[in-house]
N, C-alpha and C positions, 0 to 999 in steps of 0.2 A: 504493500500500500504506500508506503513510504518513498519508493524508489521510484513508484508510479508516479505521485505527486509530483515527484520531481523530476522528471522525464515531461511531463507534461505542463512545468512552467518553462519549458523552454520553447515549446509550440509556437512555431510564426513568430520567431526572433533571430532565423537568420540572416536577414539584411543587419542586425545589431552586430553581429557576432563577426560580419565580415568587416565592417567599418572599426569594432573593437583590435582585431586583427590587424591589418593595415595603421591602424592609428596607433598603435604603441609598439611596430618594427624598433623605433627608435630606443625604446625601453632594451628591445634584447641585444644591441650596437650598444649602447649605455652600459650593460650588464658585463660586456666584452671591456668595455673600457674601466669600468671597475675592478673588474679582478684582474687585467692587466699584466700589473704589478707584480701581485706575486710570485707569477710562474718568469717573467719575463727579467726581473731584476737580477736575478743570479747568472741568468744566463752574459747578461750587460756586464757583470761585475767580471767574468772569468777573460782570464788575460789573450784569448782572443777574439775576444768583443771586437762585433766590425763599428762601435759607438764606445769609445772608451768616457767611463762612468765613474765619481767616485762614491761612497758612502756618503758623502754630505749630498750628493745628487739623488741621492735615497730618499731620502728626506723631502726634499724640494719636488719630485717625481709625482709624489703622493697627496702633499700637499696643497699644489698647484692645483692639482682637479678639485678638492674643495674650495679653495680660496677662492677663483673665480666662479664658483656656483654663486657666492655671495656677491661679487662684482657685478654681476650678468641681475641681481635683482629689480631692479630699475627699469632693466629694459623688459625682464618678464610682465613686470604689472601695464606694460605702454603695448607690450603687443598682445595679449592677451585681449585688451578693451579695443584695442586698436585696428588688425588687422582679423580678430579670430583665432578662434582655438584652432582650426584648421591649418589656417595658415602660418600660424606661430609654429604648429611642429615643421612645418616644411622649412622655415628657417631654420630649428634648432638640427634637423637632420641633414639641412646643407651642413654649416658646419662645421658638424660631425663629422661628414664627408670628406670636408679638409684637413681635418685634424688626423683621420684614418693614413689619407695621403701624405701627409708629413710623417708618422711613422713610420710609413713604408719605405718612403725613403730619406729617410734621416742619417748623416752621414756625424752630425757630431750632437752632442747632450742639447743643446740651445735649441735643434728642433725637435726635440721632445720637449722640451720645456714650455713653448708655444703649443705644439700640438696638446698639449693636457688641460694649457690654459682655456685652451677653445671648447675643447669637449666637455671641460667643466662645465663653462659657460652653456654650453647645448642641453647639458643636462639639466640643467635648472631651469631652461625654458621649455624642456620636456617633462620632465616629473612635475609642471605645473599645469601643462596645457591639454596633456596627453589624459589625464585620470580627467581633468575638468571635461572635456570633450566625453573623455566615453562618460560618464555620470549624467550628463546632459542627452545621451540617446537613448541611456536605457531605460527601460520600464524598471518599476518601482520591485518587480517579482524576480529582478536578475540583474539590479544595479552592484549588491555585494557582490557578487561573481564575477562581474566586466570593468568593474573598482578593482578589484582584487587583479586582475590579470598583468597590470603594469606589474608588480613584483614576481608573478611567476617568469613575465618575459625579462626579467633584469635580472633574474638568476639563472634562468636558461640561459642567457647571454655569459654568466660567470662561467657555467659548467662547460659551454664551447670553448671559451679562451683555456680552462683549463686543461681540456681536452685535446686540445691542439697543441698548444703555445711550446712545451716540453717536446715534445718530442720534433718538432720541424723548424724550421729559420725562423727568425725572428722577422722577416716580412711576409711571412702570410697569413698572424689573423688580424693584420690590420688589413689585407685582399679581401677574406673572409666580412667583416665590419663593414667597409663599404659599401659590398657586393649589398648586404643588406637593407643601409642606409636609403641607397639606387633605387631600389626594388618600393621603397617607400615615397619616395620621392615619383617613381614612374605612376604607380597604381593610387597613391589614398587623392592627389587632386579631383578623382573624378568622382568621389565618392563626396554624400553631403556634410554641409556643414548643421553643426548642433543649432536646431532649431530654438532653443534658448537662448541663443546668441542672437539668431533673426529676428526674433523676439524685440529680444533687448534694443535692436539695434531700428525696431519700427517696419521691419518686412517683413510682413506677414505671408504676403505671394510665397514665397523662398521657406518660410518655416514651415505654411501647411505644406509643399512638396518634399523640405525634408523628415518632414513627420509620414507622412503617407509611407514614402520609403519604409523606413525604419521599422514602422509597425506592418508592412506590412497588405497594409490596407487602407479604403478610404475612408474608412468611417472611424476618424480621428477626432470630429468636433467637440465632445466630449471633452478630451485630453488636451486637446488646442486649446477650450476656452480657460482650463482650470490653470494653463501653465502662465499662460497672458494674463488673468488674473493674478495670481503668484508675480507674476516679473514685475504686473503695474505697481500692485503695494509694496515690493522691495523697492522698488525706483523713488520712491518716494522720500525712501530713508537715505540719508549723506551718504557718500561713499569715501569720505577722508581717511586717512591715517588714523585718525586719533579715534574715528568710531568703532575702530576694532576693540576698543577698552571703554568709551563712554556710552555703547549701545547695549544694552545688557544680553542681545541673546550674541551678539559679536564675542563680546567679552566673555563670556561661557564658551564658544568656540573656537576661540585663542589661547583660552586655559586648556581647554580639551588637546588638542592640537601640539601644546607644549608640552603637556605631559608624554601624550605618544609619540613625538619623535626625541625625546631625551629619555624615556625610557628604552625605546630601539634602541640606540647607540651608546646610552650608560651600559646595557648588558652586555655588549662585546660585540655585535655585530657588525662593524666595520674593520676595528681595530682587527679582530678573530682572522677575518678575512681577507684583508691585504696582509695579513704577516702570519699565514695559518704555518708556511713552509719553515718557517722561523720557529715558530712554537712547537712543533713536529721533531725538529733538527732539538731542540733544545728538550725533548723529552728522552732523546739517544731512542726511538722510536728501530725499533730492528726489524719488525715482522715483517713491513711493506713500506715500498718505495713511498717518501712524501707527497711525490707525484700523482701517484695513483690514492694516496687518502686523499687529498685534494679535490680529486675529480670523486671520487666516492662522496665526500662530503658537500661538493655544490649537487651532484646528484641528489643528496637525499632531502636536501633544500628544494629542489626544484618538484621532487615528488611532493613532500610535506608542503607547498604553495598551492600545490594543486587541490592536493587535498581541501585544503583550506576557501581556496576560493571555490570550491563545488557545497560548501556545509556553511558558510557563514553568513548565508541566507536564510538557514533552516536553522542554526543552534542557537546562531544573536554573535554579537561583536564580542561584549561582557565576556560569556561565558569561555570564548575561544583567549581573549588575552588572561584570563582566569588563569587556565590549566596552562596555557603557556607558559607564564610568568613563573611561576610555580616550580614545576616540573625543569624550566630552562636551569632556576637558578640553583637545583640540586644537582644538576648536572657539571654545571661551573665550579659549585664546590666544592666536588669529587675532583674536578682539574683541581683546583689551587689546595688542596689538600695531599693530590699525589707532589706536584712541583716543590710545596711546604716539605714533605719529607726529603724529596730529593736535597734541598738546601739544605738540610740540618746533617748530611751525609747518610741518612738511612740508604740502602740498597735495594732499590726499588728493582731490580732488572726483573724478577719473578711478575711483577705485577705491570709491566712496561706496556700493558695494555691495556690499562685504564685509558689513556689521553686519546687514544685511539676512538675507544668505544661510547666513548662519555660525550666526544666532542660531535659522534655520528648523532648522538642522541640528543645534544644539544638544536644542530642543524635542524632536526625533523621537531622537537616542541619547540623550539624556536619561530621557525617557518608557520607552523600551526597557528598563532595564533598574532601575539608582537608583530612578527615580523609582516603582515600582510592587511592588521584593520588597519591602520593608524594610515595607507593612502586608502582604504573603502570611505575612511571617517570623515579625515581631510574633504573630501571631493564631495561630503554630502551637507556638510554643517554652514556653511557659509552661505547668506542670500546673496544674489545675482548683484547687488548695488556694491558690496566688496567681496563677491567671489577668486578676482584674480588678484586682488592685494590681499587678499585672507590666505589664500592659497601659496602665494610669494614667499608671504612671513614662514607660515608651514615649512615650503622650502627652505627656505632661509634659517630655519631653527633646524632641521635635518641635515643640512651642513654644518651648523654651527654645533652642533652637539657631535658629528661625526668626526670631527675636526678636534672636539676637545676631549674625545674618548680615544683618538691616536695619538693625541700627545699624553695623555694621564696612559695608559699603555705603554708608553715608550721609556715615559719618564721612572714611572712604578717599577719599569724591568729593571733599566738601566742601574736602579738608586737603592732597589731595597730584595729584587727577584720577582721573577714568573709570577710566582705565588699570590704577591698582594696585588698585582696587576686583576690574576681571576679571584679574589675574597673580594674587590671592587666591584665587579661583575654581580658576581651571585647577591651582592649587598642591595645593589639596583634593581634587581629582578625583581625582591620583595617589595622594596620599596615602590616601584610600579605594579606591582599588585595590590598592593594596601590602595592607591592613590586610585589605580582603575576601580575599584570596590564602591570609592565615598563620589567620586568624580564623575564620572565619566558614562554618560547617556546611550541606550541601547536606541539605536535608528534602524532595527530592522523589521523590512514590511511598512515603512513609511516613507509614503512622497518627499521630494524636497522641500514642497510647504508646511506639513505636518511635522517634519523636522523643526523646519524655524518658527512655530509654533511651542514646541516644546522648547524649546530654548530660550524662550521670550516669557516662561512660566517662574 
């Protein structure tokens, strides 16, 4: 019965599902760009590197791509209102596109160093425009699921790079990346733009054709009138800066919004990931190549995202960061517990399989729940009057917390061991659980105006 139900809300949504598709390619190019790093830096670093690199260029590498996500915000909230969520990804997937081309052929560090600055910048006009765009097509019965899909495609995009990257030259998955970017750039122009947008923007011809599309069918008015209603009383309200805090259901999903992407990136999720080969290497890990846990663990990322975005429709946001939170942060403390013994000189080698098993385990309650509402949430809280500045900030704290969980990562190794870098982790997990508990609003099975309804309570 259960399975049936759900088989059956997806009935006459595949014009959604294709536009969903095409519009977040950029997401699994992004995903490739994210994990990058990890597979790719060792290889830079060995002394016949056709890029000679140094460990301070490590640093700078990783960096760069958050630091201009935060640069690039300014121009995300202008193009966004400005040209469309359509057309805003087509910018961020150009480029992407030249960013790809500079790595491939990049003969000294300075063009990588540009190329990371650019795709940062991409990325943050994609993880803005990309979930606002699909949340904007989909029906209220399969927006968690087509929300949800930007993170499955950005960890597909890791598990490629990781899949690739070791074993072949270091110019082919920025080939690979491209090829993709292309592919997005040829096919999503012809597909429609989010009728919330036409909406908004007073063209209604353009929105009832992209509505027809998308559902489906013509017998839209219904849907039409309630959305135009929706967009006119948002319109109504300021769309400043400052109403993200002095409008009270803004300022509920700005709190909201803060919690979930500092809670993401407090638990280890960036950090874990650009430097998993690292943490691997520094377990004296023997059973299996780092390589191959690597691709095993964005593997089970990408399955646990799936998972995720297939049920997070049916269980509630709540209960899925719930057992995440939870469940991620015992798993972390089993890392910084074995690491803890390692530093005090105990002789872990009998048990060298903790870090292994803990951190696969990690990947899939992680991906379950954290790691996949906080962009469903993001992309549903915000009204239309500051949806692409609401969404910005979002961004904009998702870099800025991912940015400060690779330095407190780095710094915690560096200064004291492994260990209190992961008792950080698992410290946050709780702590975002407790927060998701008192906090943090269940929107599922409600429109976007029944959202900002309840926000306004």
């Amino acid at each position: 019965m259960f399975f049936q139900s759900y088989i059956d809300s997806f009935k006459g949504t595949g014009p959604q599902l294709i536009c969903m598709l095409f519009g977040t390619l950029n997401a699994l190019s992004d995903g490739m760009h994210f994990g990058w790093s990890a597979p790719t830096i060792p290889m830079l670093l060995e002394e016949d590197s056709p890029i000679k690199i140094t460990h301070n260029d490590v640093v700078w590498l990783e960096a760069l791509y958050m630091i201009f996500g935060l640069v690039a915000l300014p121009v995300t909230v202008y193009l966004a209102d400005k040209i469309g969520r359509q057309k805003s990804v087509l910018v961020a997937s150009t480029t992407s596109l030249i960013g790809w081309t500079l790595i491939a052929t990049a003969t000294r560090v300075e063009y990588l160093y540009v190329a990371r600055s650019l795709v940062g910048a991409a990325a943050d006009v994609a993880f803005v425009c990309s979930p606002m765009y699909v949340a904007e097509i989909a029906h209220k019965k399969i927006r968690g699921f087509l929300a949800g899909t930007i993170y499955v495609m950005e960890i597909g995009g890791v598990l490629l790079v990781y899949s690739i990257a070791p074993f072949v030259s270091i110019r082919i998955p920025p080939i690979v990346g491209a090829c993709i970017v292309t592919t997005q750039l040829i096919v999503f122009p012809f597909l429609p733009e989010s009728p919330y947008y036409h909406i908004y923007k007073g063209n209604e011809e353009a929105a009832r054709k992209s509505l027809k599309f998308l559902r489906g069918t013509d017998d839209i008015e219904v849907e039409f009138k309630s959305i135009t209603a929706a967009i006119e009383r948002q319109k109504t309200e300021k769309g400043r800066l400052q109403d993200l805090i002095l409008v009270k259901s803004n300022r509920r999903a700005t709190w909201v919004m803060t919690i979930l992407n500092a809670g993401q990136h407090m638990i280890g999720f960036t950090a874990i990931l650009m430097n998993l080969h690292t943490i691997l290497n520094s377990a004296d890990v023997s059973l299996i190549s780092s390589d191959y846990v690597a691709i095993l663990y964005s593997g089970v990322m990408f399955i646990a995202s799936i998972f995720s975005t297939l049920t997070v429709d049916k269980f509630g946001r709540k209960v899925l960061v719930n057992v995440s939170c939870v469940f991620s942060g015992l798993c972390l403390l089993a890392i910084a517990v074995f690491f803890h013994l390692k530093a005090s000189g105990v002789d872990v080698a009998a048990v060298s399989w903790i870090p292994i098993v803990f951190i696969m385990l990690y990947a899939a309650f992680f991906k379950f729940g954290i790691g996949i509402v906080p962009i469903v949430m993001t992309a549903e809280i915000f009204s239309a009057k500051v949806k692409a500045l609401g969404m910005t900030v979002a961004d904009g704290m998702y870099v800025l917390f991912s940015t400060i969980s690779i330095y407190a990562y780095q710094w915690l190794n560096d200064n004291y061991g492994m260990h209190f870098a992961f008792y950080m982790f698992a410290s946050f997990s709780i702590l975002t659980f407790l927060l998701n508990i008192v906090f943090i609003p269940e929107t599922k099975g409600k429109t976007l105006e029944e959202i900002q309804m309840m926000l306004k309570k």
